[in-house]
FIMARVO-178472 format. One record per residue (C-alpha): residue in one letter; y, x, z. Coordinates in steps of 0.25 Angstrom, whole numbers, padded with zeros to 4 digits, always signed. Example, Ala and Ser with C-alpha at 12.3 -4.5 7.8 and 13.67 -1.06 7.14 Angstrom:
% FIMARVO-178472
A-0018+0049+0031
S-0004+0055+0029
END
This chain:
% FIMARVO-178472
X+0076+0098+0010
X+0087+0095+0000
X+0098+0085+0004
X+0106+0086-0009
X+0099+0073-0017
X+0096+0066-0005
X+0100+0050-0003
X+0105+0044+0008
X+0100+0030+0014
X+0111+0018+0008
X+0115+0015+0024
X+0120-0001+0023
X+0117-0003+0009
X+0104-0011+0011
X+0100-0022+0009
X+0107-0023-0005
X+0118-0034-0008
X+0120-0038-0022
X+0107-0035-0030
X+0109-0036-0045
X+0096-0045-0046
X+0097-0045-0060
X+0095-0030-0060
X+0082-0031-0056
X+0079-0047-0061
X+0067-0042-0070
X+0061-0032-0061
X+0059-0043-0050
X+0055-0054-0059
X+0043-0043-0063
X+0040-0039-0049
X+0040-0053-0045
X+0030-0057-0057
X+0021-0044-0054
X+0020-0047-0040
X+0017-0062-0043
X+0005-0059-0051
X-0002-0048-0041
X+0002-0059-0031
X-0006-0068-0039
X-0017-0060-0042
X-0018-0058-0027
X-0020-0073-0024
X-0030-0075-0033
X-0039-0065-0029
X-0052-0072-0021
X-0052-0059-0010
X-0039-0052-0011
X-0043-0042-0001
X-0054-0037-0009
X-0045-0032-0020
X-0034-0029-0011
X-0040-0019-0004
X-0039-0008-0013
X-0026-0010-0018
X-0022-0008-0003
X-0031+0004-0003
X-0022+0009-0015
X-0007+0007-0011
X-0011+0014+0002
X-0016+0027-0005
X-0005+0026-0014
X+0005+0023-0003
X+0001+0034+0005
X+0000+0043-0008
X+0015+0041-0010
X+0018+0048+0004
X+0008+0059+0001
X-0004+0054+0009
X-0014+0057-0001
X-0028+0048+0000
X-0036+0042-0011
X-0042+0027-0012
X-0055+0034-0010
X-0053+0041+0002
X-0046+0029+0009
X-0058+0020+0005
X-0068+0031+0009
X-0059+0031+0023
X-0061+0016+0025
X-0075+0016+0022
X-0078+0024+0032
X-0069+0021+0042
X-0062+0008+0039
X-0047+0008+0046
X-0050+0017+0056
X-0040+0028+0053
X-0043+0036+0065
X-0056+0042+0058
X-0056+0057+0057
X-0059+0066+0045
X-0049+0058+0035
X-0036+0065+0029
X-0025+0058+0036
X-0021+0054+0022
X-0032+0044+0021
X-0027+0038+0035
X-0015+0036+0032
X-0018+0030+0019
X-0026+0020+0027
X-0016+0016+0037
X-0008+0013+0026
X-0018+0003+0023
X-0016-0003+0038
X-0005-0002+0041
X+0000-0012+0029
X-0011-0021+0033
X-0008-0023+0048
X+0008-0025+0042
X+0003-0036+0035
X-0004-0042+0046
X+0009-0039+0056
X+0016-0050+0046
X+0004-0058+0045
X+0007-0059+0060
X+0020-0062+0058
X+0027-0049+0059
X+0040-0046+0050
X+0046-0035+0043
X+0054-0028+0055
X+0056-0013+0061
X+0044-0016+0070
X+0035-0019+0059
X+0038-0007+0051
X+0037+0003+0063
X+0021-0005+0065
X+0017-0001+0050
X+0023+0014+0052
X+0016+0015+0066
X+0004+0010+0059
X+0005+0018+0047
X+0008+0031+0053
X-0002+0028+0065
X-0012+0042+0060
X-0012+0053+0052
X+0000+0061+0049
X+0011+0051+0050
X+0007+0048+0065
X+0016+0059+0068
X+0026+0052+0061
X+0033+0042+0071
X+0023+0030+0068
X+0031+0017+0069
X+0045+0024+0073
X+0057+0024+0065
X+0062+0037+0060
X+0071+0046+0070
X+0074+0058+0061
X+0080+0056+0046
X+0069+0055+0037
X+0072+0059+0022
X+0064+0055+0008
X+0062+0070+0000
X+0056+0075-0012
X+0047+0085-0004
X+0043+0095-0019
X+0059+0096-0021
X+0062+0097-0007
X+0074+0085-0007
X+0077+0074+0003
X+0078+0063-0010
X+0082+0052+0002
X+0088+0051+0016
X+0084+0038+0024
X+0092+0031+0034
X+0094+0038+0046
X+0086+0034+0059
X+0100+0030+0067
X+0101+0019+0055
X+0086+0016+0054
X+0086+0004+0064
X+0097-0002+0057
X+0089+0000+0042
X+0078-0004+0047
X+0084-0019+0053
X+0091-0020+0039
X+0079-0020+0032
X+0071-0029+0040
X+0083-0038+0039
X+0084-0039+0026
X+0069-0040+0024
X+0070-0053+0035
X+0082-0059+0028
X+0085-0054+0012
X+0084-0064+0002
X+0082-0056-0008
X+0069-0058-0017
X+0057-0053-0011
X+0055-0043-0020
X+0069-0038-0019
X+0068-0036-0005
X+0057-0030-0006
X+0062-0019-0014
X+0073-0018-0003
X+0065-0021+0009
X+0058-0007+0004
X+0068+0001-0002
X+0074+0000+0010
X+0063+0005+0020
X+0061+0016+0012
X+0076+0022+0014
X+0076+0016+0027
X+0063+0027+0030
X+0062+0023+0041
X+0051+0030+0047
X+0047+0047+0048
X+0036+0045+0040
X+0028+0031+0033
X+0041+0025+0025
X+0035+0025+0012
X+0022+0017+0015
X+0029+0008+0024
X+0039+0005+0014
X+0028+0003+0005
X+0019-0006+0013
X+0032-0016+0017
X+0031-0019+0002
X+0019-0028+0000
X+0021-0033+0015
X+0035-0038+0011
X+0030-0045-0003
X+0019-0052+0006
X+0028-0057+0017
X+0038-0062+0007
X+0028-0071+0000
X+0027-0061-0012
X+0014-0058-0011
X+0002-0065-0004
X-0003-0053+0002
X+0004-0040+0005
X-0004-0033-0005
X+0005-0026-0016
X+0006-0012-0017
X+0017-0004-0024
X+0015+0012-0020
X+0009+0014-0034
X+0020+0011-0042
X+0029+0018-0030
X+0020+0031-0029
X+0020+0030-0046
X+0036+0029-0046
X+0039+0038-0035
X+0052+0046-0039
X+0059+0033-0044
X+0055+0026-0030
X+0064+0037-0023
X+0073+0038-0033
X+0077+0022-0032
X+0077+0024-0018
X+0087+0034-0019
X+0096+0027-0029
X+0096+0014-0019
X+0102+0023-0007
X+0111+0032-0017
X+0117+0022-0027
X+0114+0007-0021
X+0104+0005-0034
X+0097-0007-0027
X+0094-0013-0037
X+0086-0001-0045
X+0077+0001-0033
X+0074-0015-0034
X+0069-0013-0047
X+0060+0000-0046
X+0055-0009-0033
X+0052-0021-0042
X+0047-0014-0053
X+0038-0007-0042
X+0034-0019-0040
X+0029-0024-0054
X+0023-0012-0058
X+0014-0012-0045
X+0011-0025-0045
X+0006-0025-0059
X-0002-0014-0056
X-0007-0019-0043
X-0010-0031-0052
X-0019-0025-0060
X-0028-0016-0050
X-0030-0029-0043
X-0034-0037-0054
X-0043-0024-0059
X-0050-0025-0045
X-0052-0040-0047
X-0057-0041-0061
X-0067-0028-0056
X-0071-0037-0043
X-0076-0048-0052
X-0083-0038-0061
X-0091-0032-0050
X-0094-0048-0045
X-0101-0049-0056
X-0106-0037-0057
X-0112-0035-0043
X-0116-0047-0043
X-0126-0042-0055
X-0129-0029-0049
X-0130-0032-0035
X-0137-0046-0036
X-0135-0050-0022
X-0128-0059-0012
X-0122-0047-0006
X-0114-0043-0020
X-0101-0049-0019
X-0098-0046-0004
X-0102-0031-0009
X-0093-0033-0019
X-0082-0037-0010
X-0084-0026-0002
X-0084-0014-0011
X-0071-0019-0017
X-0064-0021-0004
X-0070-0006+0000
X-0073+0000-0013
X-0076+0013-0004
X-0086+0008+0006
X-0098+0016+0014
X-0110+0010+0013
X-0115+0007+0027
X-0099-0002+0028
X-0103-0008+0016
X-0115-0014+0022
X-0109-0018+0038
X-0098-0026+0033
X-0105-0032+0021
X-0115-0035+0029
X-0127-0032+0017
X-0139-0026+0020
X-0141-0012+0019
X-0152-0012+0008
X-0142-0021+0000
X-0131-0013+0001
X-0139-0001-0005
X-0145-0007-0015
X-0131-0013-0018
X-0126+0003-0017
X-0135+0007-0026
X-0132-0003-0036
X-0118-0001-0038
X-0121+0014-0038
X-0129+0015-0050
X-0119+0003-0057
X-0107+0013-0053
X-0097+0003-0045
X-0102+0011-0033
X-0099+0028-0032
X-0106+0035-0020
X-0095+0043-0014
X-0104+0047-0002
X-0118+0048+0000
X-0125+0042+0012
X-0125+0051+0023
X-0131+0050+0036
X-0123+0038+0044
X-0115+0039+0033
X-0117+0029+0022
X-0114+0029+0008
X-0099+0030+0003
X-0097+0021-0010
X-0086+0019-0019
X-0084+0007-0029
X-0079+0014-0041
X-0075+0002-0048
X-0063-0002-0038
X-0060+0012-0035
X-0056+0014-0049
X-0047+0005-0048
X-0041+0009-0036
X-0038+0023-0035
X-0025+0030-0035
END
């Protein structure tokens, strides 16, 4: 590949000293307000999980999407339906597993510092390990550093855009970073933009840097205090804006432009929290629209655990529905039936054999899809 455009690592320029604040004042003060406002709505929902759950379903698929692994919303519900987490199943296009560790992996991080586990080399290598555990990246050093130079190129013009830290200067990378993550005083927010620019030149594994990077974001917000729950995704606007993402990571190793990349970071931010906003409130004013309208056509004590359910797995078979609702078989059926014919419910698959009904709850999907 080409070297002639190529950017070198900043060596010893990070973390920045002497941010021009004010350069980027009103960027932050929007962030902050964006941020404030999903955090709110977060708060104030009476089952967060519920909602929750397929906004995580979409920043894995479009997490994923950004590295090429190509899987639909669809297809990664489909996979849980039938097979729940288990990501050894057989007969699924890696795609799809990776999409779904994706998904656990950023789980079980947020339950390592729950646990009382910190930002740290160690943590990092657990998420890669974890990440990379199947499919098509286990060949790729699972929770090892780098040992080769790694490079970021444009594979269609066949040019290396960015060369990473080398692996001799890794270690000392890596300990910088997670010291200024322990220790900076900067605003949250800044050092957030930092903490994840950083990483992403740091590059610091063979394969994985760009969801990692990705994932540290929410985790950081939520351990700061920025977010009650590590629940804010930012790879739509990152997938959306691609060129400019590398380009401003370019421009902070070539020419020092701190400052520029804190902007593009906070803007990220308010843009996707905005956005984040409204999916979530869409998904809350549909909830209370099919409580009342359940609650007409289903007409039973069993219509707003239903309701509960479908939302949280709007891809469902039916034979799960029933073991971990616990309705009666008839009952569910006649429930089947009902939402059928009033079209909140499309029959991907027919009951066959063993195999029970596959549904999907059209409404939500809608919303959802990317």
């Amino acid at each position: 590949m080409n070297l002639d455009s190529a950017i070198n690592y900043h060596y010893n320029k990070f973390p920045p000293t002497n941010l021009d604040i004010n350069s980027f004042l009103n960027e932050l003060l929007g962030a902050t307000e964006a941020l404030a406002r999903y955090d709110q709505m977060l708060k104030n929902l009476y089952n967060s999980e519920i909602l929750l759950a397929p906004l995580r379903n979409q920043e894995a698929v479009i997490s994923s999407r950004i590295e090429g692994t190509i899987s639909t919303m669809d297809e990664i519900l489909q996979y849980q339906a039938d097979n729940g987490e288990d990501e050894n199943s057989l007969n699924v296009r890696s795609d799809i597993i990776e999409t779904i560790l994706y998904q656990r992996t950023l789980k079980n991080a947020q339950s390592a510092l729950e646990d009382g586990y910190d930002f740290s080399a160690s943590f990092i290598k657990t998420m890669h390990q974890q990440l990379l555990s199947y499919g098509r990246g286990a060949t790729k050093s699972p929770g090892e550093f780098k040992k080769e130079q790694n490079y970021l190129a444009d594979k269609f013009q066949q040019k290396i855009l960015f060369i990473p830290i080398s692996p001799e200067k890794l270690q000392e990378g890596i300990d910088n970073l997670f010291n200024y993550i322990k220790n900076s005083e900067d605003t949250v927010l800044v050092k957030t933009a930092l903490m994840h620019i950083e990483f992403e030149s740091l590059h610091p594994f063979q394969d994985g840097n760009g969801r990692i990077g990705r994932m540290l974001i929410p985790l950081l917000l939520w351990k700061e205090g920025v977010l009650s729950q590590p629940h804010f995704y930012i790879s739509g606007y990152l997938e959306r804006n691609r060129e400019l993402y590398m380009e401003m990571m370019r421009e902070v190793s070539q020419s020092g432009k701190w400052e520029q990349w804190i902007k593009f970071f906070l803007k990220a931010i308010e843009e996707q929290a905005i956005n984040n906003l409204k999916i979530a409130e869409s998904m809350k004013k549909l909830y209370e629209d099919m409580k009342v309208n359940f609650n007409n056509i289903l007409s039973s004590k069993w219509g707003f655990i239903t309701l509960d359910y479908i939302f949280k797995y709007p891809v469902f078979r039916n034979s799960k529905f029933i073991k971990e609702t616990g309705i009666p078989y008839s009952t569910a059926s006649t429930f089947a039936k009902k939402l059928l014919k009033e079209g909140y419910l499309l029959e991907k698959e027919k009951a066959v054999g063993s195999k029970s009904a596959l549904y999907s709850f059209e409404p939500l999907m809608r919303l959802v899809r990317v």
